[in-house]
N, C-alpha and C positions, 0 to 999 in steps of 0.2 A: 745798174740803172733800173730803177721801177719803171713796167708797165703801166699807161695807164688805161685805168677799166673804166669798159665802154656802158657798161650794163647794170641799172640796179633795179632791185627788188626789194619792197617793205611792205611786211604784213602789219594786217591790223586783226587783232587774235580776238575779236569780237565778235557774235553774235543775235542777233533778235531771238534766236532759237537753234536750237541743236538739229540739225540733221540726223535719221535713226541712221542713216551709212558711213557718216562724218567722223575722220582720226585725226584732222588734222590740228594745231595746235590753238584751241580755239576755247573761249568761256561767252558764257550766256552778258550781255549788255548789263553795264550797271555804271553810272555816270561818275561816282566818286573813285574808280579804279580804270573806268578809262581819264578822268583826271591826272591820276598818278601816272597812266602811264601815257599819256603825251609831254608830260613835264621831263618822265626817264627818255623818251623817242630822240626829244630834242636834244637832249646830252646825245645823247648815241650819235645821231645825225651829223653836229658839230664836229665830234672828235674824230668820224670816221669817214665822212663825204668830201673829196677834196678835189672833184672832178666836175667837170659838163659832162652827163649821160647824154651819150646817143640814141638808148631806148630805158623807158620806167616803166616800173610796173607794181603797183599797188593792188596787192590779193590779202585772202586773208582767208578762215573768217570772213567777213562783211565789212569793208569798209563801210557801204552806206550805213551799217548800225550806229556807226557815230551819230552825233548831232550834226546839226549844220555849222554851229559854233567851232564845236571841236573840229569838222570835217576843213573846213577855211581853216583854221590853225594847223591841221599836219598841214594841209597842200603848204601854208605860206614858209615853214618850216625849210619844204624843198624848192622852194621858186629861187632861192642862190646858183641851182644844180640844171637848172633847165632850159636855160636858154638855146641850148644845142640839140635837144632832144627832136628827134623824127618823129619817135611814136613815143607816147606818155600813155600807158595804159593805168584805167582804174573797174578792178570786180564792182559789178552791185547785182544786186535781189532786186524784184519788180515792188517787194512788200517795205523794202525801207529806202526806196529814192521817189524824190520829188521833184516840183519843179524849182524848189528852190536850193537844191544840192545840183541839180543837172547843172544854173546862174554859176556855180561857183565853182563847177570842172570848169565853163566855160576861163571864169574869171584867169584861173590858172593853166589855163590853154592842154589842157588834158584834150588830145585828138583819137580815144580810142574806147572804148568803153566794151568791156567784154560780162555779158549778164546770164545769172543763171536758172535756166529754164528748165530745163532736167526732162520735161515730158508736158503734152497738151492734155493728158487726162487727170483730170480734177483729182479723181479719187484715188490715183496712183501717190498726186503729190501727198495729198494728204495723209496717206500710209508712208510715206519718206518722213514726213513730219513739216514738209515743204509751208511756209504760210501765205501763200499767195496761189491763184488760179493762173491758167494759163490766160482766159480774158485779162489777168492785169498784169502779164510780160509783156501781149500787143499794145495794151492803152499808153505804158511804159514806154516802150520805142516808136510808137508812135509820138510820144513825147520829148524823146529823146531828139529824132528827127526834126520836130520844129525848133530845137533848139539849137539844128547846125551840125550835129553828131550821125554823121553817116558811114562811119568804121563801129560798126555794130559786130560783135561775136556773141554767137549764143552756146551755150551747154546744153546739150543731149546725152541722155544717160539710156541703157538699154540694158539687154539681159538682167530685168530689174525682179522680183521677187513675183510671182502669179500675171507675167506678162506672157502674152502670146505673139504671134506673129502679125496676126491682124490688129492689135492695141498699137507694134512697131509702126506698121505702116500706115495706119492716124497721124500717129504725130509723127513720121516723116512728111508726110504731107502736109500737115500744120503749121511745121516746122518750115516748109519750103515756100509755105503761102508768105512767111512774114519777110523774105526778098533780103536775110541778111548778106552779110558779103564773106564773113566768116561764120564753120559750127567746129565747134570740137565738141570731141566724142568718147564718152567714159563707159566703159563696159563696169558694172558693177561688182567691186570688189568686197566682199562681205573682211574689214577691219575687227581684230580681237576683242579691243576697247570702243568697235562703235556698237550702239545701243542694239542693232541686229544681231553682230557677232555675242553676245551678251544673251541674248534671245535664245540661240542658238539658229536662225537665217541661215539657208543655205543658199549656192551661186546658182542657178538654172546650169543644166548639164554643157560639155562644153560643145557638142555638134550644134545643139539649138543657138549657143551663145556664138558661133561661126554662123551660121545660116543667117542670124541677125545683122552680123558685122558687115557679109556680103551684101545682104536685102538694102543697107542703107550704103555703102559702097553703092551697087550699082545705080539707085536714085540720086544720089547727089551728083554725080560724074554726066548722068544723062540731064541731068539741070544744069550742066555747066563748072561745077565744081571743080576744082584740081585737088586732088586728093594727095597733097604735100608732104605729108608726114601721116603716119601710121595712123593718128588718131584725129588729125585735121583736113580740115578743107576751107578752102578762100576759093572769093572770084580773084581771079586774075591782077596781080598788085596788092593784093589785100591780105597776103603768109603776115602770121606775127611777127617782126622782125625782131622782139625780145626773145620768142620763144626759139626762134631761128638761132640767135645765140648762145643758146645752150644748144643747141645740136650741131650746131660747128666747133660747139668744145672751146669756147673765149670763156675767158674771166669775167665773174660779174660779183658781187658785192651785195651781202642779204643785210638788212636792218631790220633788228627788231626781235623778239620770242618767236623761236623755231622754224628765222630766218638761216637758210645756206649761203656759202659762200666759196668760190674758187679762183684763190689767186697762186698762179702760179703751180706747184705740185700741191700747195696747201688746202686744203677742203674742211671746212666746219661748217659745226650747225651749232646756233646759239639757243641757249636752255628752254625750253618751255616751261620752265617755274617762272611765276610772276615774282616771289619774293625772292628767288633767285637774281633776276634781273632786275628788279630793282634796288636789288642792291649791288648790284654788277652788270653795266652791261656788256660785258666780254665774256660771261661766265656761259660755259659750250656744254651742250652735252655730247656732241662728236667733236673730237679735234686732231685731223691725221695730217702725214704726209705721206703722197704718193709714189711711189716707183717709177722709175720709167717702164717697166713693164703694164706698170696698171693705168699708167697714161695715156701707154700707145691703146690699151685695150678699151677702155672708155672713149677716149676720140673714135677709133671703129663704129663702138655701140652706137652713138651719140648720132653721129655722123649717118649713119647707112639707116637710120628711122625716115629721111627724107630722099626724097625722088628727086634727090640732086647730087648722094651718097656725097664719097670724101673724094678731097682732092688729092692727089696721088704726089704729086710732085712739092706739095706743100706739110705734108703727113712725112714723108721723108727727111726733108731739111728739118721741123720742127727737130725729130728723133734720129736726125743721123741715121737712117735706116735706109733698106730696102724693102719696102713694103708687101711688092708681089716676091721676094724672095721670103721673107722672114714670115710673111704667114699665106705662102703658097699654098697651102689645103682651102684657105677661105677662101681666096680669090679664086681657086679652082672650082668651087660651089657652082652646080648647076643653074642655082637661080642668080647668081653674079654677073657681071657684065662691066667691060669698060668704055667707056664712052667719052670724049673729049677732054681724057685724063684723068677722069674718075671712077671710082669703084663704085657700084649701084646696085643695089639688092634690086630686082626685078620682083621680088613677091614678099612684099611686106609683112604680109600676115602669117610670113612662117620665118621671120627674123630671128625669132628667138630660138629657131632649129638651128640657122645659120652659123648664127655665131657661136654653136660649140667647137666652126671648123676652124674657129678667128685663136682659141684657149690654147696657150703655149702650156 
């Protein structure tokens, strides 16, 4: 009997401009190839969506680099798949959404808009290569707000390239002035192929890039924040619940150029060549199956990123296991803890120590 998945994700691999820290699977706007590829999306879409999502999420790239034209054409593409949906998320940029893209989340009852802001200092964005000021992320959500859209996430990025401590604490302030309900939080990873890594860019050392992570940890938590996952925070009601799904380890369904996807032990990623996928859109550039050892160890990982950790009795049945037996060194972890049946890292920011105690 198939599963069915509750969860999808589709990129739109488009750009207004290249980000100098950006790897992800993405090309600069250009209207006769995003042509081609909303003609390929919809095949793909067709042969592959056969479900009501409980949660959507449109990243990319920049979807708003679409047109408006085109931008109504993917949504109506997914308005078969939506009627169930709770949260229907969609990325944008302050420099390519309007008010007449904002009309047409509305049209398609998009309830969640997650945008990316990265930093309130002008001259930071624009050494990112950012095309838009931080005055036009507030005009933006402010825009956004009169149009009904009050599930607002912002992007903040830190340990960024000639930042200090006091640039951090501006736009944590900035950032908290603008009253969203969610921020996720990227520490800056200098990528091979992005234009910095290319430079030769290097990461700020890692004490400073800690003392950063705390400085905005302890601001958000003291504003009210619940600091839900490693790299997130929501008011109260407001955790991603797509993003939630991949960290409880469900199956979700990627569409599109160097979208993922995990059903069942199965995990791909589909090509990031355009002439690849247009002429195939099945054609993967990862395509495995997983072990039950690499299952149970990913559910762990996935799992214990949030302040809700795993469920202990539901990790068992999945895997036929014993869980506090079979990786008794982990659960024995000082910073572990169980609580109303679950396992819970107590100290997030040294997760990645943890679970060398989780490696059979």
């Amino acid at each position: 009997m198939t599963t069915r998945i509750k969860h999808l994700y589709l990129h739109v691999p488009f750009c207004t401009s290249i980000c100098h820290y950006c790897d992800f699977c993405h090309r600069v706007y250009a209207d006769t190839i995003a042509q081609r590829w909303l003609e390929t999306v919809k095949k793909e879409i067709e042969e592959e969506c056969h479900d009501q999502y409980e949660t959507i999420y449109i990243g990319g790239g920049t979807p708003t680099a679409l047109s408006s034209v085109q931008l109504d054409t993917l949504l109506s593409y997914l308005d078969p798949y939506t009627s169930e949906a709770v949260e229907y998320t969609i990325e944008v940029n302050p420099e390519s959404l309007d008010e007449e893209k904002a009309e047409i989340f509305r049209k398609h009852h998009i309830n969640r808009i997650s945008m990316g802001i990265q930093s309130s200092d002008d001259e930071m964005l624009k050494y990112l290569n950012r095309k838009h000021t931080f005055n036009d992320a507030k005009e933006k959500i402010e825009m956004l707000r009169r149009y009904g859209f009050d599930n607002i996430s912002g992007d903040l990025m830190y340990s960024l390239p000639g930042q200090d401590m006091k640039m951090l604490d501006k736009t944590i302030e900035d950032i908290l002035a603008l009253d969203l309900v969610h921020i996720s939080l990227y520490s800056l990873t200098i990528e091979e192929n992005s234009v910095f890594g290319k430079k030769g860019i290097e990461n700020l050392d890692e004490d400073t890039e800690a003392d950063m992570y705390e400085r905005i940890e302890e601001r958000l938590t003291q504003q009210g924040y619940i600091h839900y996952e490693i790299s997130n925070y929501a008011k109260k009601g407001y955790e991603s619940k797509h993003n939630l799904s991949y960290w409880n380890y469900e199956d979700f369904l990627g569409i599109s150029l160097g979208a993922s996807s995990k059903i069942g032990e199965h995990r791909y990623t589909k090509t990031r060549s355009f002439e690849r996928y247009f002429n195939d859109t099945s054609s993967k550039d990862e395509d495995l199956y997983l072990t039950k050892e690499d299952l149970e160890f990913e559910h762990i990982m996935m799992s214990l990123r949030t302040i809700y950790g795993l469920d202990i009795e539901q990790f068992n049945k999945t895997y036929d296991t014993d869980l506090l037996v079979r990786y008794a060194k982990g659960a024995a972890n000082p910073a572990m803890k169980i609580e109303n049946g679950r396992l819970i890292c107590k100290e997030l920011e040294i997760l990645n120590h943890v679970l060398l105690d989780f490696m059979i």
